[in-house]
Backbone as CSV, one residue per row, in Angstrom:
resi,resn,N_x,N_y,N_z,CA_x,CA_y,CA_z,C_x,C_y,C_z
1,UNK,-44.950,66.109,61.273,-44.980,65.910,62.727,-43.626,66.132,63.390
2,UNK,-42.437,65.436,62.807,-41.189,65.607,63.299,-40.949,67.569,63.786
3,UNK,-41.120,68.272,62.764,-41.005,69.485,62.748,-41.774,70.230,63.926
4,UNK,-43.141,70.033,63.880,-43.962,70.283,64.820,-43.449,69.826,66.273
5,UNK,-42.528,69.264,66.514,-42.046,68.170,67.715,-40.989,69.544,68.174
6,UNK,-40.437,69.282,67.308,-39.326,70.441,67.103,-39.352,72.172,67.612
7,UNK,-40.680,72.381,67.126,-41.025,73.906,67.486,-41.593,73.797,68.586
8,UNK,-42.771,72.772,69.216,-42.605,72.969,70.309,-41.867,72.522,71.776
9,UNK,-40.668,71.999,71.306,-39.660,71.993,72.328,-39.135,73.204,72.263
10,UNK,-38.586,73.928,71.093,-37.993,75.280,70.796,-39.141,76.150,71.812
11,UNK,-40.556,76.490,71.825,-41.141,77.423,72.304,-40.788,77.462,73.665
12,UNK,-41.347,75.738,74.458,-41.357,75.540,75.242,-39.373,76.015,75.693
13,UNK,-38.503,75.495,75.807,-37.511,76.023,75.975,-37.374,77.775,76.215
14,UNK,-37.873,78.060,75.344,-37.456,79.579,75.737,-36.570,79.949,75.443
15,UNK,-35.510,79.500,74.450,-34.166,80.131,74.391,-33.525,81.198,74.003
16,UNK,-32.402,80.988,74.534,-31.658,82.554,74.778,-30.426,82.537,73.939
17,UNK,-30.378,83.390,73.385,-29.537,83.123,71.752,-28.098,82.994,72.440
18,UNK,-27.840,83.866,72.921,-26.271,83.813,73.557,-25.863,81.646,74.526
19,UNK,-27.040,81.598,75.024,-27.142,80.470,75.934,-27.035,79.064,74.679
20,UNK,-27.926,79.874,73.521,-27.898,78.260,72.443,-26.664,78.414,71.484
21,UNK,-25.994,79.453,71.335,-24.858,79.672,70.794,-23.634,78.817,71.292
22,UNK,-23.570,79.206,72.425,-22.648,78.515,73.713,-23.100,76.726,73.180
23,UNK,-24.260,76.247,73.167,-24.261,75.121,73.075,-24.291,74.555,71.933
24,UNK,-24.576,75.264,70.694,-23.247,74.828,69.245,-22.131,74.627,69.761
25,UNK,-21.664,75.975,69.973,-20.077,75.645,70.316,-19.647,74.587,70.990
26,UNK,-20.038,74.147,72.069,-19.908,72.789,73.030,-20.184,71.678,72.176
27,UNK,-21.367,71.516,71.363,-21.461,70.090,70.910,-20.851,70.209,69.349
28,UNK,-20.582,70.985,68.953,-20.129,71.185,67.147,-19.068,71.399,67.466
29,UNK,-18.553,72.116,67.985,-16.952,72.831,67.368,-16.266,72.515,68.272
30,UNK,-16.442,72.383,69.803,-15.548,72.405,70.185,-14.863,70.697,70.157
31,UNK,-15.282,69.594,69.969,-14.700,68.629,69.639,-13.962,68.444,68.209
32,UNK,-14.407,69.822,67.468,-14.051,69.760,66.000,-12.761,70.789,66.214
33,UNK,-12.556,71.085,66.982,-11.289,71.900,67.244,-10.997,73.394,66.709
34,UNK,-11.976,74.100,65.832,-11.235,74.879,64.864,-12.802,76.411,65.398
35,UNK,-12.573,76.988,64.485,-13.513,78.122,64.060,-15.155,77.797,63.638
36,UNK,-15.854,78.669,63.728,-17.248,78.326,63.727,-17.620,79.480,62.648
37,UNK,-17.839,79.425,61.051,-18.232,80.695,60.306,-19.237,81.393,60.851
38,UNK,-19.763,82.482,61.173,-20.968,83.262,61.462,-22.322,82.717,60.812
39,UNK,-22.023,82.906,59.391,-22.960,81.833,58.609,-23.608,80.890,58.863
40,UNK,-22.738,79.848,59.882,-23.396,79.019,60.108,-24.262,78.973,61.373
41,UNK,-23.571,79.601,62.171,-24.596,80.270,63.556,-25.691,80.307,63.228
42,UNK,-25.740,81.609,62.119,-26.898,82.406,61.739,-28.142,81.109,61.085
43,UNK,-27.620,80.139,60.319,-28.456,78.852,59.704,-29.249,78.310,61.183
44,UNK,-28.074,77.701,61.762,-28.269,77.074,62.658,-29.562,77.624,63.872
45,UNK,-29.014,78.852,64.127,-30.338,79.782,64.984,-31.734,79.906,64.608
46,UNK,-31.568,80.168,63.264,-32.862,80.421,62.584,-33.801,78.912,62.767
47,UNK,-33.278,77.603,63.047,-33.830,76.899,62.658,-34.679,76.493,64.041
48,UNK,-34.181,77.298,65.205,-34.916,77.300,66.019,-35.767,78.684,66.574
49,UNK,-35.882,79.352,65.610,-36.550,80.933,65.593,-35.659,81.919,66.417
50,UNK,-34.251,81.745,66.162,-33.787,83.221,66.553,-33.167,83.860,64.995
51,UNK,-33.284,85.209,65.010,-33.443,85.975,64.135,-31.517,85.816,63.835
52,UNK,-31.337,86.651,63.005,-29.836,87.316,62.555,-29.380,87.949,63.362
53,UNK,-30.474,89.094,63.590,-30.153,90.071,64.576,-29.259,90.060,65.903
54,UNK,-30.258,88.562,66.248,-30.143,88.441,67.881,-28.916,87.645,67.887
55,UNK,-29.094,86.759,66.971,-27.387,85.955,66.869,-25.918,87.116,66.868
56,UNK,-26.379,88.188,66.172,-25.019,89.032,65.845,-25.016,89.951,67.189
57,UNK,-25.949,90.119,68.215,-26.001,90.777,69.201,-25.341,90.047,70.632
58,UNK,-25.692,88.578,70.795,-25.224,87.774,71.304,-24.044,87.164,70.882
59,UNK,-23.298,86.665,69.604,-21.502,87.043,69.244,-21.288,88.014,70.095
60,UNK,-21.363,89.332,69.648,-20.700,90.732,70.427,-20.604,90.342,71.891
61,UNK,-21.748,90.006,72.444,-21.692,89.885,73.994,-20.575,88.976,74.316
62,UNK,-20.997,87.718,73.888,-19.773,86.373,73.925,-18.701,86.926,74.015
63,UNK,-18.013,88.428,72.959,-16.672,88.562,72.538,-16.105,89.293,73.742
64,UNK,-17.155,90.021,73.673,-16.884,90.868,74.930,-16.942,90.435,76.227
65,UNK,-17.597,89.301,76.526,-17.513,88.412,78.139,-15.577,87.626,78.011
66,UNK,-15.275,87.955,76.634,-14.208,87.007,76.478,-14.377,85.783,76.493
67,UNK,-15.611,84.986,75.427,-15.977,83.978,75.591,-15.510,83.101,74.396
68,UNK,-15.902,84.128,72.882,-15.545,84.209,72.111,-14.672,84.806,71.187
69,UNK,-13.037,84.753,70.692,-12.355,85.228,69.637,-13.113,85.290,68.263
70,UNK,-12.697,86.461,67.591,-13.552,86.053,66.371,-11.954,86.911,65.308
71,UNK,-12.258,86.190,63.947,-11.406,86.976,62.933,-11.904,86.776,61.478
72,UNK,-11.262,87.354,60.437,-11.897,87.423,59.123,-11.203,87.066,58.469
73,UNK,-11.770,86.360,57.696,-10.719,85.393,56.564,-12.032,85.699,55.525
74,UNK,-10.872,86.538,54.442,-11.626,87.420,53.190,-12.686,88.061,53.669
75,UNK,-13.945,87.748,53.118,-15.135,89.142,53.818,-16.314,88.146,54.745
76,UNK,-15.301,86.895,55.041,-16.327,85.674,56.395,-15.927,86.400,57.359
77,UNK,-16.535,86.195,58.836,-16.198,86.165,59.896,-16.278,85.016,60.516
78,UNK,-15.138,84.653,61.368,-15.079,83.243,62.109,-14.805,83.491,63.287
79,UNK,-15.304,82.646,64.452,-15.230,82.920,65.829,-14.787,81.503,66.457
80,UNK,-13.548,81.555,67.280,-13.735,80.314,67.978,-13.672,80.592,69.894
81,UNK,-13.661,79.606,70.133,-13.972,79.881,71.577,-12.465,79.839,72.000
82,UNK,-12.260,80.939,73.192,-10.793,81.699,73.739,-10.682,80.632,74.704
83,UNK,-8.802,80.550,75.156,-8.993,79.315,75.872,-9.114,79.725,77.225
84,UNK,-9.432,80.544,77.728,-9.741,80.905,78.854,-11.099,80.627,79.306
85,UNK,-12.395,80.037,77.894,-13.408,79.316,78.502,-13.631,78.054,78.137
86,UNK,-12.413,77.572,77.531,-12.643,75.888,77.013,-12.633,75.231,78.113
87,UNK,-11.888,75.798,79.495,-11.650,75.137,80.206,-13.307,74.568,81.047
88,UNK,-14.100,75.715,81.065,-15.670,75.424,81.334,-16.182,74.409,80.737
89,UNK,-16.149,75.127,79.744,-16.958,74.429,78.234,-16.416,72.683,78.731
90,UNK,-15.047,71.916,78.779,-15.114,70.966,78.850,-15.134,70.142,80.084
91,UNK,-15.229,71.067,81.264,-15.967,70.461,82.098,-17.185,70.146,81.896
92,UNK,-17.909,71.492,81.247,-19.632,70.786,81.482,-19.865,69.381,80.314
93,UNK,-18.465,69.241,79.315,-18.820,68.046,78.328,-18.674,66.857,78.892
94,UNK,-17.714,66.944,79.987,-17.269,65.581,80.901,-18.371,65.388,81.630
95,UNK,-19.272,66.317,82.105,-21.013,66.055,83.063,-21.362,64.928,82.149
96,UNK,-21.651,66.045,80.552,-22.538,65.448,79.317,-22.046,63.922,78.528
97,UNK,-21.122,63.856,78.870,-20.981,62.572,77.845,-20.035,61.266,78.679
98,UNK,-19.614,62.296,79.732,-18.225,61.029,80.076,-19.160,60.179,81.107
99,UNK,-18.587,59.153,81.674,-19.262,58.863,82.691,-19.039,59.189,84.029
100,UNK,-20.360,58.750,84.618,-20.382,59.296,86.246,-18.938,58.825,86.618
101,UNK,-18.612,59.994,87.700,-17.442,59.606,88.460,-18.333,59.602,90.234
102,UNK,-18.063,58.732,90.898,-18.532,58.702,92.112,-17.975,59.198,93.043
103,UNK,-18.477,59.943,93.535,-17.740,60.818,94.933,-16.994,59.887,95.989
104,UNK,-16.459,60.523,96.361,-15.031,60.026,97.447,-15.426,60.586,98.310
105,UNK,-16.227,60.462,99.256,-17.005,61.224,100.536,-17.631,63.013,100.760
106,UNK,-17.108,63.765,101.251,-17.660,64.441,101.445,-16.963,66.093,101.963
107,UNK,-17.021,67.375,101.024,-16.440,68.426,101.446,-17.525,68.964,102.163
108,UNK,-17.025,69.573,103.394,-17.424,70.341,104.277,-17.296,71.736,104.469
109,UNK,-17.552,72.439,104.179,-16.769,73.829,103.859,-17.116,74.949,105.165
110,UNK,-16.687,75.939,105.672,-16.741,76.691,106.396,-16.533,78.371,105.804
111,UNK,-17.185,79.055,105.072,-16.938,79.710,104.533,-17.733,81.274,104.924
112,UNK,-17.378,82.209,105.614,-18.275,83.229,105.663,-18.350,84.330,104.969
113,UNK,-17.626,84.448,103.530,-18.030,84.939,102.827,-18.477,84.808,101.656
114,UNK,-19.091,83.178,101.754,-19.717,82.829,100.640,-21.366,82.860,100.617
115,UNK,-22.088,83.217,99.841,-23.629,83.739,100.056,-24.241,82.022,99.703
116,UNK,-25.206,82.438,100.107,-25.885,80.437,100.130,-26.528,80.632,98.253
117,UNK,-26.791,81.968,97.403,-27.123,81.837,96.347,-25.761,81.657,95.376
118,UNK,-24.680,81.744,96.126,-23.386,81.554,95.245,-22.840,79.804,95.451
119,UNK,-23.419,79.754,96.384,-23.077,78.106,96.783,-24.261,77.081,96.238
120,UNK,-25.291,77.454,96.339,-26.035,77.078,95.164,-25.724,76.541,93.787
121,UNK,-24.992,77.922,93.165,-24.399,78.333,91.446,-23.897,76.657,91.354
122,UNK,-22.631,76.530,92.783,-21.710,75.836,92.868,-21.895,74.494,93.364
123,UNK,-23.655,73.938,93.389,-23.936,72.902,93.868,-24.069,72.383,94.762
124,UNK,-23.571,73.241,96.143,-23.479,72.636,97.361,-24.783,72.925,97.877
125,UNK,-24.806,71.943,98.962,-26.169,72.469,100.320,-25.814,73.517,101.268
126,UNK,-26.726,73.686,101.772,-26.040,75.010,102.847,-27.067,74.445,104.050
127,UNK,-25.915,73.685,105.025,-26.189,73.287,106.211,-26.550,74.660,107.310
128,UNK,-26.690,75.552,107.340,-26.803,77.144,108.067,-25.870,77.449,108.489
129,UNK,-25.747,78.887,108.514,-24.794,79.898,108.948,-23.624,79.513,107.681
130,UNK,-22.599,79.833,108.424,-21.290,79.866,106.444,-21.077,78.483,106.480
131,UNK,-21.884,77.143,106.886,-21.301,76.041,106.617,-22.020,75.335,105.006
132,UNK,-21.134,74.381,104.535,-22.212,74.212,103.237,-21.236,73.053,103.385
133,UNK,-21.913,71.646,102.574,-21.384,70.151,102.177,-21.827,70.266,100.677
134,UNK,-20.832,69.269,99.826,-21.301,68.847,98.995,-20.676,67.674,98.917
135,UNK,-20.906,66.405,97.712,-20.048,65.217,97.385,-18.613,65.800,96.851
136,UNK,-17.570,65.055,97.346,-16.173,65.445,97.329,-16.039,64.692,95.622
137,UNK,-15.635,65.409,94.719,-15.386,65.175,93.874,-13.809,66.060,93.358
138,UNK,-13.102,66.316,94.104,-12.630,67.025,93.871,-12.238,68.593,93.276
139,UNK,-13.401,69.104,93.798,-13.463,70.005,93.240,-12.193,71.106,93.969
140,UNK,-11.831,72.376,93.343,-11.122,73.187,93.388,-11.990,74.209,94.954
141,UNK,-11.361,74.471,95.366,-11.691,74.829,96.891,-11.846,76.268,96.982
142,UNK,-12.857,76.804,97.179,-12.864,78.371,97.662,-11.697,78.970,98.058
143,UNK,-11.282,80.157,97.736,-10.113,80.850,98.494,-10.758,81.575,100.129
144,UNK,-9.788,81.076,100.794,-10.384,81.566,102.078,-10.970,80.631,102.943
145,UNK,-12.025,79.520,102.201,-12.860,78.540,103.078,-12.400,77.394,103.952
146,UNK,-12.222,77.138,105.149,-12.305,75.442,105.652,-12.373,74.890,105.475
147,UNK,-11.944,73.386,105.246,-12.392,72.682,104.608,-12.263,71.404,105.128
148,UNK,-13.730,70.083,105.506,-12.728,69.111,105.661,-13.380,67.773,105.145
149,UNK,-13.003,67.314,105.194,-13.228,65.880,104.500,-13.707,64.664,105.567
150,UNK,-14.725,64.017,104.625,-15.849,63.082,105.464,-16.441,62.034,105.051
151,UNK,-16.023,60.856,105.002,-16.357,59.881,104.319,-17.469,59.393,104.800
152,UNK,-18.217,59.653,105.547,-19.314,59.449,106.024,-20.222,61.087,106.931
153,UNK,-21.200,60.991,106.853,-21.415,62.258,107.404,-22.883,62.100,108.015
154,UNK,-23.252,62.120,109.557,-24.435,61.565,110.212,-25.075,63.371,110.610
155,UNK,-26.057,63.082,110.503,-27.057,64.658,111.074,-28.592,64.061,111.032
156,UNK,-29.062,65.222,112.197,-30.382,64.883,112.413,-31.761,64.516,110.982
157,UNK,-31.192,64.652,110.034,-32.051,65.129,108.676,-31.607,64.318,107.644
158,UNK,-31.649,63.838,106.935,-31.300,63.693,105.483,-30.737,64.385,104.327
159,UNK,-29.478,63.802,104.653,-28.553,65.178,103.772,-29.053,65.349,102.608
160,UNK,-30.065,65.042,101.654,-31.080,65.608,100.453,-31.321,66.980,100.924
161,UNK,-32.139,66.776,102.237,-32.765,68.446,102.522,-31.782,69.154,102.754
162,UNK,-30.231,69.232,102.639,-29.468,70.547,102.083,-29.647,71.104,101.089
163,UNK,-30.177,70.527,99.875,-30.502,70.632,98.459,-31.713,70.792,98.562
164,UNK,-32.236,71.785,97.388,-33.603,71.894,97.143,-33.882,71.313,95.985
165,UNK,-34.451,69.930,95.591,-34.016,69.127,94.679,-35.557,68.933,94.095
166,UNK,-36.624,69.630,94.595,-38.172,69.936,93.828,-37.742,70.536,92.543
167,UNK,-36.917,71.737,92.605,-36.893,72.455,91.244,-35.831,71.424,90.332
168,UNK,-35.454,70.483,90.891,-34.355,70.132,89.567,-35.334,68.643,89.405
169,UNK,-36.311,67.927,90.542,-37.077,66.754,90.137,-38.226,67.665,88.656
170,UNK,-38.512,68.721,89.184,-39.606,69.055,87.867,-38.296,69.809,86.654
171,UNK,-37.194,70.310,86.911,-36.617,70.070,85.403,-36.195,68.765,84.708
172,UNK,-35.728,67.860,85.280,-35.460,66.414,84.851,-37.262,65.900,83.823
173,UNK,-38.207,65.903,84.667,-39.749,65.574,84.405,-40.513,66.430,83.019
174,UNK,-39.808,67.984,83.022,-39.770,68.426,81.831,-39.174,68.266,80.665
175,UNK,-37.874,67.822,81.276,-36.739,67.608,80.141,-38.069,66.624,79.178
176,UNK,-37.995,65.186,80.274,-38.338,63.882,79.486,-39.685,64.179,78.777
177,UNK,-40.484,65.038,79.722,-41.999,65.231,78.657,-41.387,65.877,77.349
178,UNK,-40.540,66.788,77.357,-40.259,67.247,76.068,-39.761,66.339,75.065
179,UNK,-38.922,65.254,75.226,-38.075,64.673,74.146,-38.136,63.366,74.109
180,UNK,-38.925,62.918,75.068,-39.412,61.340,75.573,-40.711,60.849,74.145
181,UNK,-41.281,61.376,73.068,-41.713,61.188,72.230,-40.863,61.914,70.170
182,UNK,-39.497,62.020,70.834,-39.165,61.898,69.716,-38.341,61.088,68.956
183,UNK,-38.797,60.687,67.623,-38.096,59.877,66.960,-36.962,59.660,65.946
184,UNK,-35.858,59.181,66.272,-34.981,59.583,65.543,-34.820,59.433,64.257
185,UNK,-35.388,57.996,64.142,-35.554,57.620,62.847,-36.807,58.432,61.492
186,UNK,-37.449,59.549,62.187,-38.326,60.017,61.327,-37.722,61.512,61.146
187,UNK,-36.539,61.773,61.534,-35.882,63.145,61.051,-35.327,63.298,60.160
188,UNK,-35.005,64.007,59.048,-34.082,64.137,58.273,-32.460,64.857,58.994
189,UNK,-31.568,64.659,57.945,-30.404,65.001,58.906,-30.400,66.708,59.831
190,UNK,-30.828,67.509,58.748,-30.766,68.786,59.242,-31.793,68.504,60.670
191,UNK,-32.870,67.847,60.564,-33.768,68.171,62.264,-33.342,67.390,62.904
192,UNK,-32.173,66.586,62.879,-31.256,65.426,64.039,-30.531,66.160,64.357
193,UNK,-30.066,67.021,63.665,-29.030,68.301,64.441,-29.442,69.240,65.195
194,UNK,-30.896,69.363,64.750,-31.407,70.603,65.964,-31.932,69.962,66.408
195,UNK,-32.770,68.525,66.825,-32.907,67.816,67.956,-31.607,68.181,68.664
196,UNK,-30.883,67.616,68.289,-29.420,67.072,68.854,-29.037,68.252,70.234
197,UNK,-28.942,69.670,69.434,-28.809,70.488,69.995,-29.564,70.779,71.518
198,UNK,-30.632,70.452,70.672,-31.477,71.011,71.717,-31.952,70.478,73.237
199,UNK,-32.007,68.709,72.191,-31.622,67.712,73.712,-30.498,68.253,74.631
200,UNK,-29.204,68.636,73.734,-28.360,68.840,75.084,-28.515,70.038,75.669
201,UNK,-29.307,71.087,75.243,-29.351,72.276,75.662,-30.289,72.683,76.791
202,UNK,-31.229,71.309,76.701,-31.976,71.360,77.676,-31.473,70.142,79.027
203,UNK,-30.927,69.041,78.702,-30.313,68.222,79.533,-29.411,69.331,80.362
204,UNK,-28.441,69.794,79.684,-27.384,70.656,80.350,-27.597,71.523,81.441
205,UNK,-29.317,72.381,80.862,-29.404,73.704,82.039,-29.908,72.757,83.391
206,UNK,-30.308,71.730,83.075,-30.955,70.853,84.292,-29.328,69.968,84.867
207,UNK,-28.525,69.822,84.585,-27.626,69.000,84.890,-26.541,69.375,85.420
208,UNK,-26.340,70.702,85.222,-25.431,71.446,85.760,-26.095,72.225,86.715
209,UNK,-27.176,72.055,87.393,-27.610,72.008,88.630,-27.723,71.367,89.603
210,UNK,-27.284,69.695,89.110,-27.736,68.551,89.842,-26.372,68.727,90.404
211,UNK,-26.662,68.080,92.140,-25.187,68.121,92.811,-24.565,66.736,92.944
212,UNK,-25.607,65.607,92.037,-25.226,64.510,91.857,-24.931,63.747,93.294
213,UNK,-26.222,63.797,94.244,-25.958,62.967,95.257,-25.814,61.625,94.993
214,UNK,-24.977,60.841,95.750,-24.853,59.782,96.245,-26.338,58.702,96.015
215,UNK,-26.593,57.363,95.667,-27.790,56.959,95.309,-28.333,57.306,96.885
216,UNK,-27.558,56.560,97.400,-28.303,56.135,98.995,-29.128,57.642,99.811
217,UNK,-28.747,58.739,99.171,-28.641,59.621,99.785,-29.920,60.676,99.045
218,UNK,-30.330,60.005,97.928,-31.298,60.699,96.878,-32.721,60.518,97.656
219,UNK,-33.725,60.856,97.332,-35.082,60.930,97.839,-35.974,59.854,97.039
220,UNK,-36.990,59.364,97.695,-37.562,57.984,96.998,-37.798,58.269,95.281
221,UNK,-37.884,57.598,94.580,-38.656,57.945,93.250,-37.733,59.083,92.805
222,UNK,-36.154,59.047,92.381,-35.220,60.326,92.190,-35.748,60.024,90.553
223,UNK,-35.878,60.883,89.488,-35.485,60.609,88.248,-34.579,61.189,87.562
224,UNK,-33.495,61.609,88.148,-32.126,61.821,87.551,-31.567,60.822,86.662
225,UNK,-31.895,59.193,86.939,-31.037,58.168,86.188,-31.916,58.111,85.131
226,UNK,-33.637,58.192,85.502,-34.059,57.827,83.838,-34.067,58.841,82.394
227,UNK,-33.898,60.429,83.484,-33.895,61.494,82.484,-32.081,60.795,81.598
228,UNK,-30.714,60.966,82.510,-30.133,60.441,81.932,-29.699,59.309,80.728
229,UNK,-30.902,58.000,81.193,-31.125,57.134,80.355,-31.686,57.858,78.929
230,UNK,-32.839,58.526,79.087,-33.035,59.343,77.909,-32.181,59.640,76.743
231,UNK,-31.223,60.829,77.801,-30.187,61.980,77.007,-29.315,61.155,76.461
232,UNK,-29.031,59.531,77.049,-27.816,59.233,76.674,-28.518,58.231,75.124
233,UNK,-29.583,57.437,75.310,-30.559,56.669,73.908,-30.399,57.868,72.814
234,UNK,-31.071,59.090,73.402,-31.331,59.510,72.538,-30.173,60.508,71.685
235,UNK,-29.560,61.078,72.362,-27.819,61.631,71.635,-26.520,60.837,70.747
236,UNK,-27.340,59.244,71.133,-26.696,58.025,70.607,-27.271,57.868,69.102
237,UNK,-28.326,57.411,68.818,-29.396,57.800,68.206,-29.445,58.689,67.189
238,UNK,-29.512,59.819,67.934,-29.989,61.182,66.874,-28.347,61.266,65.796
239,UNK,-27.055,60.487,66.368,-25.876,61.666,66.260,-25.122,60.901,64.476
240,UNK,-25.569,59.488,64.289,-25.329,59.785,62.868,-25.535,60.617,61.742
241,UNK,-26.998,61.020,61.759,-27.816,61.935,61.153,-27.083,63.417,61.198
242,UNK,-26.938,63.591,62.701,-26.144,64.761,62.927,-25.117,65.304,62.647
243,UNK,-24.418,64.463,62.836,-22.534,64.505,62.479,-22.961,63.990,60.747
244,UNK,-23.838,63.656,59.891,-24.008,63.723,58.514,-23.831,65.317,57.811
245,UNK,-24.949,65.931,58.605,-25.387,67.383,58.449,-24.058,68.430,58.757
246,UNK,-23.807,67.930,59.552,-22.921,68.965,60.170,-21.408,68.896,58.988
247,UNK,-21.149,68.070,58.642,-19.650,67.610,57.608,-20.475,68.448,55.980
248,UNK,-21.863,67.849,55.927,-22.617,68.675,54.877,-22.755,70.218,54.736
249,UNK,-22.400,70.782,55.996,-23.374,72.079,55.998,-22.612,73.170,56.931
250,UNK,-21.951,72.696,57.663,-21.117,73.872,59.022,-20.029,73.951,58.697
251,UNK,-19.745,74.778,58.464,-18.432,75.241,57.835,-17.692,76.499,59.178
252,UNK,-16.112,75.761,59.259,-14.552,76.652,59.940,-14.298,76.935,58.611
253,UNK,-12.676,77.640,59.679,-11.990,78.103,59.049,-10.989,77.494,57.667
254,UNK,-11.148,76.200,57.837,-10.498,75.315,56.762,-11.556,74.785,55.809
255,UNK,-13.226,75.058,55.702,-13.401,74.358,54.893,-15.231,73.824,55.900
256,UNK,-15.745,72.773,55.238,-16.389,72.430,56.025,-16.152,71.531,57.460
257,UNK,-16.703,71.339,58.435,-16.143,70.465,59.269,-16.131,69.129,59.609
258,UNK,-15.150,68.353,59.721,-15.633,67.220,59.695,-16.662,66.245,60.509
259,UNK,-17.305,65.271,59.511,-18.197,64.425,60.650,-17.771,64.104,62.042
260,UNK,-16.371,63.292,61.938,-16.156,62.621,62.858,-14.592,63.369,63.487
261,UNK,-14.095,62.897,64.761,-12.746,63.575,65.255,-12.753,62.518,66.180
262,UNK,-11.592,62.251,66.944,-11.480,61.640,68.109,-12.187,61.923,68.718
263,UNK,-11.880,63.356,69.397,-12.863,63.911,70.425,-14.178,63.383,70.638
264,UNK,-15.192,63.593,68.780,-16.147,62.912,69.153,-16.366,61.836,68.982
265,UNK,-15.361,60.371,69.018,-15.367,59.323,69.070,-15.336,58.948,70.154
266,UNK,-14.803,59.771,71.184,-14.413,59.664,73.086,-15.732,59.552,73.525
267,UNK,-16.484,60.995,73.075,-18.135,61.400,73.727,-18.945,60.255,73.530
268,UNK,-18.964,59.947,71.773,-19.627,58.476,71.741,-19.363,57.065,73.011
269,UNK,-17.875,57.173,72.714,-17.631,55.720,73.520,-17.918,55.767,75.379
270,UNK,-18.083,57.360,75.617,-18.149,57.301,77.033,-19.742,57.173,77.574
271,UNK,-20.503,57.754,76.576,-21.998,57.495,76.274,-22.345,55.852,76.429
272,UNK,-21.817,55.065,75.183,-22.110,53.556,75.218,-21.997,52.990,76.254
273,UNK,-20.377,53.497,76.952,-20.307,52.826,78.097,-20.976,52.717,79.569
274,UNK,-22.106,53.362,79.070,-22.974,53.641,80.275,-23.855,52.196,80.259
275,UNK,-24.067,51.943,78.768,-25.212,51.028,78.912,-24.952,49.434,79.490
């Protein structure tokens, strides 16, 4: 049954080899600091039905987006991630594991050459014409845009309806139908790791959409906090088993990798501290 649980979250997902690659790298290596053997990609993929093929087609792409470095030590190939995208990569881990940070009111932006599907990408609402708000979190500011700051912000509407927050209430509702009946305790280590994965692979594409409104400001019945409650039980949960497998079986450039690192002693402790 565990297995069966497994394949059809994998179907249902849909995944995209380059997209689940990226999310090894984020939850395996990049807290492990070092190189990722090809080998182990290739294990790792298969166990959710992507071929060799598609794994060695998606590397190339990675290398070539400049996503991924890769080099050879004897007749292995090892790839680690260039630091020109760690800097991504550990933003989206601070979404995934650290805790909420609460917005400090409100950016206002004035921007007319930003398209409302690029401001989207970037989370904001798009109040009409080049204006767009989002929660001030500090984010790094468009080149070119207006900008101003609003610790309170009154309009005829409910600042929700800047956001189109139907498509991210039915990804949150999918997430949980998918992983809301699995058990951790009935996996062996290798399927706690591709749970593992996969929970975050699917939490992530839904979460890095959310623009993380304000409670007061969410729509009745939001389930952003219980999908969260989920990701965070269940990544808690699944990750002894996981970090077992992974010291067993995934092998850098030094050797196999280890269970544990600071790094992922941080992710753990910022997880707990939610509860």
């Amino acid at each position: 049954m565990p297995q069966d649980q497994i394949q059809t979250i994998t179907q249902e997902l849909r995944l995209n080899a380059a997209a689940f690659i990226v999310t090894i790298y984020g939850d395996v290596d990049v807290p492990r600091g070092g190189e990722l053997w090809t080998g182990t990609l290739i294990e790792l993929c298969a166990e959710v039905g992507i071929s060799e093929s598609l794994v060695r087609t998606a590397v190339s792409r990675l290398v070539a987006a400049e996503q991924l470095a890769g080099e050879r030590i004897g007749r292995r190939s090892f790839y680690r991630l260039r630091s020109s995208a760690e800097k991504t990569f550990m933003e989206a881990a601070d979404l995934l594991y650290g805790p909420d940070r609460p917005a400090k009111g409100w950016q206002i932006l004035h921007d007319p050459d930003l398209r409302p599907e690029d401001a989207r990408r970037q989370r904001m609402g798009h109040m009409g014409g080049p204006v767009f708000i989002r929660p001030d979190r500090g984010q790094p500011l468009p080149a070119g845009a207006m900008v101003f700051h609003a610790e309170t912000v009154t309009t005829a509407e409910p600042l929700a309806g800047f956001w189109d927050l139907s498509a991210l209430r039915e990804g949150y509702d999918h997430f949980m139908a998918l992983f809301s009946a699995i058990d951790p305790k009935a996996l062996t280590d290798a399927q706690a790791l591709i749970a593992r994965l996969l929970l975050v692979h699917a939490y992530r594409m839904v979460l890095l959409r959310d623009p993380r409104l304000p409670a007061e400001h969410l729509p009745p019945g939001w389930n952003g906090a219980e999908a969260r409650a989920l990701f965070r039980r269940l990544y808690l949960a699944l990750t002894p088993a996981a970090q077992r497998h992974i010291a067993a079986c995934c092998e850098g450039g030094d050797g196999l990798l280890p269970a544990e690192t600071l790094s992922t002693a941080r992710r753990l402790i910022g997880l707990e501290s939610e509860g």
